[in-house]
ZANU-694185 format. One record per residue: residue in one letter; x, y, z of N, C-alpha, C in turn. Coordinates in nm, 4 decimals, m for minus. Example, Ala and Ser with C-alpha at 12.3 -4.5 7.8 and 13.67 -1.06 7.14 Angstrom:
<pts>
PT/A/1.3190/m0.5690/0.7800/1.2300/m0.4500/0.7800/1.3200/m0.3300/0.7800
PT/S/1.2850/m0.2250/0.7080/1.3670/m0.1060/0.7140/1.2900/0.0030/0.7870
</pts>
This chain:
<pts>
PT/X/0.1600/4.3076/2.0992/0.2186/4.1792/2.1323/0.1109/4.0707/2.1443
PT/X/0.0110/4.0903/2.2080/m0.1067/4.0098/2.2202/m0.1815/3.9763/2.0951
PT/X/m0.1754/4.0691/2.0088/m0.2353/4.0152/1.8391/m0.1625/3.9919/1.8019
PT/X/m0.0196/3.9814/1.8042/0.0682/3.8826/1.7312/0.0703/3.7222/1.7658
PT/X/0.0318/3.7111/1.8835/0.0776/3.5763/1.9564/m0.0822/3.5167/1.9150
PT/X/m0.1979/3.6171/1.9325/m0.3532/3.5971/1.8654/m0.3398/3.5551/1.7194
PT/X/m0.2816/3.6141/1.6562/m0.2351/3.5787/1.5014/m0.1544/3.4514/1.4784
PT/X/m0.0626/3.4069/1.5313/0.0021/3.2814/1.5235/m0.0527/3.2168/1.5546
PT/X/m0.1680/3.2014/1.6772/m0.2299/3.0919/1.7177/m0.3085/3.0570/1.6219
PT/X/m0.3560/3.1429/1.5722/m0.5044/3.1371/1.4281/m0.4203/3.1032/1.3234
PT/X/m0.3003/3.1274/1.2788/m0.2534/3.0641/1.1301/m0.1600/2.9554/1.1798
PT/X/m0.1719/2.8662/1.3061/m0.1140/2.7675/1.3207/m0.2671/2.6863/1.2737
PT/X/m0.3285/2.7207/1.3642/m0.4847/2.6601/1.3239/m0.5662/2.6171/1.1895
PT/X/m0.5362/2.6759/1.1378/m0.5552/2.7151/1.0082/m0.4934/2.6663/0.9180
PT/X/m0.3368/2.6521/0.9096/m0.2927/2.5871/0.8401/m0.3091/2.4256/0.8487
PT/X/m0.2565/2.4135/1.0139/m0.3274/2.2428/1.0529/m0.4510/2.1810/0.9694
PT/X/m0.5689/2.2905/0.9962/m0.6574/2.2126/0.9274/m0.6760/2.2150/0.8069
PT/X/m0.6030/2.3013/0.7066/m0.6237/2.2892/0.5877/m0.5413/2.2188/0.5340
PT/X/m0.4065/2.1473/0.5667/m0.3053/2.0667/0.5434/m0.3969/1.9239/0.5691
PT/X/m0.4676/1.9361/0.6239/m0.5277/1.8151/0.7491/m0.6773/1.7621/0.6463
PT/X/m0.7313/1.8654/0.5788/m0.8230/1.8311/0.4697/m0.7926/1.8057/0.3687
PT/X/m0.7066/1.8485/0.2932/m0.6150/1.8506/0.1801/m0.6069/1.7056/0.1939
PT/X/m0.5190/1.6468/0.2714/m0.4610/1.4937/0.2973/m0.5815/1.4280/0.2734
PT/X/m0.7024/1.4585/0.3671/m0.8403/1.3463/0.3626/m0.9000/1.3525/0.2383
PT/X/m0.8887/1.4793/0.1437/m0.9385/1.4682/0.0110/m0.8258/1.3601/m0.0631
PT/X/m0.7468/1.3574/m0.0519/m0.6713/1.3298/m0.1538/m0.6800/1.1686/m0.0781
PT/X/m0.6860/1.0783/0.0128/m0.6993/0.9753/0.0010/m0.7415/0.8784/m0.0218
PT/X/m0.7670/0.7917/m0.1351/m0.8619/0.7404/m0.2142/m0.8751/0.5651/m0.1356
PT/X/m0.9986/0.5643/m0.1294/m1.0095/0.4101/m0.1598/m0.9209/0.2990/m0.1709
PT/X/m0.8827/0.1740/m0.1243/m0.8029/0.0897/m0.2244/m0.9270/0.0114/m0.2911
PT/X/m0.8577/m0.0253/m0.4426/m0.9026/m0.0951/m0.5008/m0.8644/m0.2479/m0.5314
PT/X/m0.9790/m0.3320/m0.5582/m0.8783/m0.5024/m0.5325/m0.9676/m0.5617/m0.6148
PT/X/m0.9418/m0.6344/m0.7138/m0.9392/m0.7407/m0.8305/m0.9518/m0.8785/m0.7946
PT/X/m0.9978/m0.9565/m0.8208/m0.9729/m1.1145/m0.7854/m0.9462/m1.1594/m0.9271
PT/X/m0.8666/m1.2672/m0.8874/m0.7715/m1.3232/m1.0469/m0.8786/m1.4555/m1.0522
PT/X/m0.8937/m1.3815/m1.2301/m0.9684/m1.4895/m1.3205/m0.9481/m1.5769/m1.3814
PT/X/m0.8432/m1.6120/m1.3294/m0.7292/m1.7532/m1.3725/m0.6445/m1.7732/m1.2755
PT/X/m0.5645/m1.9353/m1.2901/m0.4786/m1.9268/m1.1835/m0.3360/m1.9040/m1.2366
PT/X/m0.2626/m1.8234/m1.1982/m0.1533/m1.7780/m1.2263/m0.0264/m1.8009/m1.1507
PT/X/0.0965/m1.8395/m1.2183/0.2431/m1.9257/m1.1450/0.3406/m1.7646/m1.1468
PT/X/0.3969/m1.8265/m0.9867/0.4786/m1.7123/m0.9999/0.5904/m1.7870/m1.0302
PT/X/0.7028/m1.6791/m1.0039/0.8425/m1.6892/m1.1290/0.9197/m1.7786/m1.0475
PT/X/0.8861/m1.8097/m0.8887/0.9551/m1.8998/m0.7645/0.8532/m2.0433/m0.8125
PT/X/0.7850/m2.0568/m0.8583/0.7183/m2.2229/m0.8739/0.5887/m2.1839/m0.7859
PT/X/0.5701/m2.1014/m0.6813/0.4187/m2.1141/m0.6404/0.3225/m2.0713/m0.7470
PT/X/0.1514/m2.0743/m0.6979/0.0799/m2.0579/m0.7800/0.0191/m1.9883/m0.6743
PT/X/m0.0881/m1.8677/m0.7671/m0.2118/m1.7813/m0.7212/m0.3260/m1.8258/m0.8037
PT/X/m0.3978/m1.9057/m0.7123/m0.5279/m1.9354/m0.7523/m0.6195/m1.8979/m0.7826
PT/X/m0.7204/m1.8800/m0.8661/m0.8159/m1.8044/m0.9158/m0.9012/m1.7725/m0.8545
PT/X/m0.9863/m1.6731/m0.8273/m1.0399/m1.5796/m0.7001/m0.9413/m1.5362/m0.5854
PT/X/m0.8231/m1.5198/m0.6039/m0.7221/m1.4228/m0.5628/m0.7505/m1.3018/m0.5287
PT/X/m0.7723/m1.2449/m0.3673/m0.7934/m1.0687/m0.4050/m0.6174/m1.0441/m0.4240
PT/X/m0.6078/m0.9020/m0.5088/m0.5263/m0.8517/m0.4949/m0.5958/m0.6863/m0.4966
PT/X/m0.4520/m0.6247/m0.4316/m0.5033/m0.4604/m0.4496/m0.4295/m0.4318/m0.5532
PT/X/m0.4918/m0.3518/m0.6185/m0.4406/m0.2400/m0.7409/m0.2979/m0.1547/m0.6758
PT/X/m0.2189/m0.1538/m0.7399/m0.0938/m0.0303/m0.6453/m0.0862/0.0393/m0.7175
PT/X/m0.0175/0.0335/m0.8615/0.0121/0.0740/m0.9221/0.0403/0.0658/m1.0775
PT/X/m0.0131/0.1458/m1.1606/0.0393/0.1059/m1.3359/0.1427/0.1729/m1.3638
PT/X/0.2363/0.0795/m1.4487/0.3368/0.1648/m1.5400/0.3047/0.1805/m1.6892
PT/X/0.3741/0.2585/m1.7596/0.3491/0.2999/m1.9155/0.4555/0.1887/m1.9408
PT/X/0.5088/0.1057/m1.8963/0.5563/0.0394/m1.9676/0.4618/m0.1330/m2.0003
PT/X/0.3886/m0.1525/m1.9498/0.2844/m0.2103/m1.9895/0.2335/m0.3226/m1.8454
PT/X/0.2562/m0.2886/m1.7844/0.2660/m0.3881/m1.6695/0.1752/m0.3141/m1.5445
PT/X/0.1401/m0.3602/m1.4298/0.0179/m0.2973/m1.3461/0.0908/m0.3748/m1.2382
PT/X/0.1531/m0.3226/m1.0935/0.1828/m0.3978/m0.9907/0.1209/m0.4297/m0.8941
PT/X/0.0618/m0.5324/m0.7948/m0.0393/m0.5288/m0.6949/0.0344/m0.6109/m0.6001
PT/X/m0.0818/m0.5661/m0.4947/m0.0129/m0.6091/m0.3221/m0.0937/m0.7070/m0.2523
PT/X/m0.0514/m0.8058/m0.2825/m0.1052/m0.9549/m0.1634/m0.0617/m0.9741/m0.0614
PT/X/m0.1551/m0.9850/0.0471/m0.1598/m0.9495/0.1382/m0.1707/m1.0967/0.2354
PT/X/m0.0453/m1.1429/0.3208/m0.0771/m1.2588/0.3608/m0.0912/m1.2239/0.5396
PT/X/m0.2165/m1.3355/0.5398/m0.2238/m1.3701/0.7088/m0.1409/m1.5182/0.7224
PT/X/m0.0491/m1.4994/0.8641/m0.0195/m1.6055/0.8397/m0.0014/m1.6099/1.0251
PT/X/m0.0677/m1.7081/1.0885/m0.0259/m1.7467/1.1900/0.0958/m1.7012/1.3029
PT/X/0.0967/m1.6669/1.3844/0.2024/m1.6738/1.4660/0.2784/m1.7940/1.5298
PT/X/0.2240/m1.9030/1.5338/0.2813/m2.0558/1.5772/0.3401/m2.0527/1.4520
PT/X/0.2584/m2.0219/1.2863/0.3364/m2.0877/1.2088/0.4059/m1.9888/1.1124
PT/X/0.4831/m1.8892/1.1585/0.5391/m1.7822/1.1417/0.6441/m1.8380/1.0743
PT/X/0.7122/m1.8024/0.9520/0.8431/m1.8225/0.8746/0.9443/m1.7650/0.9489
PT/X/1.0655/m1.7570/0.9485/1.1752/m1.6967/1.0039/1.1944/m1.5979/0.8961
PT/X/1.2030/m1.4592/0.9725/1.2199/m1.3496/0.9019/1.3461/m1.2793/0.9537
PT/X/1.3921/m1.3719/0.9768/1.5610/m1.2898/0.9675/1.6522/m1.2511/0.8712
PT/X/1.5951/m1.2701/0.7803/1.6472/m1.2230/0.6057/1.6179/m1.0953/0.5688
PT/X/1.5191/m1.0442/0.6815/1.5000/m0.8844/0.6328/1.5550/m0.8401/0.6912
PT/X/1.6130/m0.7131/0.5621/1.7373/m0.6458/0.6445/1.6604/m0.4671/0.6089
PT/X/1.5500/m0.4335/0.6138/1.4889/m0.3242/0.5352/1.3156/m0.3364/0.6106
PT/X/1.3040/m0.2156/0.6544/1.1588/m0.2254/0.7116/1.0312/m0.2112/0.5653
PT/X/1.1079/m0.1945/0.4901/1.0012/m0.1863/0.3576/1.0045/m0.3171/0.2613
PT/X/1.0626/m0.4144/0.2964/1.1599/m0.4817/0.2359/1.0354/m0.5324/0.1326
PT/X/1.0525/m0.5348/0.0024/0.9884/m0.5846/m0.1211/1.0377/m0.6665/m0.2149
PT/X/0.9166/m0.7913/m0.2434/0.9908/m0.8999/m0.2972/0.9282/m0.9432/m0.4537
PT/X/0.9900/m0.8587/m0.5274/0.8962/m0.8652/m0.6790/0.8972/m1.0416/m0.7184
PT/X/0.7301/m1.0353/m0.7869/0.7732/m1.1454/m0.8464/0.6646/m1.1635/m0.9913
PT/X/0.6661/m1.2034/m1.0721/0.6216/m1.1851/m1.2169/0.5637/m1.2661/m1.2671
PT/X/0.4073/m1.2696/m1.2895/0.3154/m1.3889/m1.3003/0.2318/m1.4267/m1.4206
PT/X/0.2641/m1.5330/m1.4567/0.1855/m1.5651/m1.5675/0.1034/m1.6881/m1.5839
PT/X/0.0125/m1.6954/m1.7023/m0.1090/m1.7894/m1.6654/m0.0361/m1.9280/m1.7432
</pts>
């Protein structure tokens, strides 16, 4: 009974940390680009040139998606009562 309960404790252990390294190998870097032109989005704003953006993701369909990242004040906070989704994502499609 005592090397069984000795045994579970060691392959709880064990698995933890190898689940637990696994994860830290596999998490890479982000990567981020600054835009070499200034580019209009599809709403009328513009992204100005030296823009960071991060890399997210490429598709095979020919397109590469990235994540801008805004600071924005708390006095001058937008009303965000339109989100109805804790992930909530707002595509938008940019050209020079």
């Amino acid at each position: 009974m005592k090397s069984k309960l000795i045994l579970l404790v060691v392959g709880c252990v064990l698995g933890f940390g190898a689940s637990t390294l696994i994860s830290w190998l596999k998490t890479e870097d982000a990567i981020y680009i600054k835009l070499d032109a200034d580019y209009q989005m599809d709403n009328g704003s513009q992204l100005t040139k030296g823009t960071a953006l991060e890399v997210d993701k490429g598709f095979g369909e020919g397109f590469t998606r990235y994540i801008l990242y805004l600071n924005i004040s708390d006095a001058d906070s937008p009303d965000s009562s339109f989100v109805e989704k804790d992930n909530y994502k707002h595509v938008h499609w940019l050209r020079k």
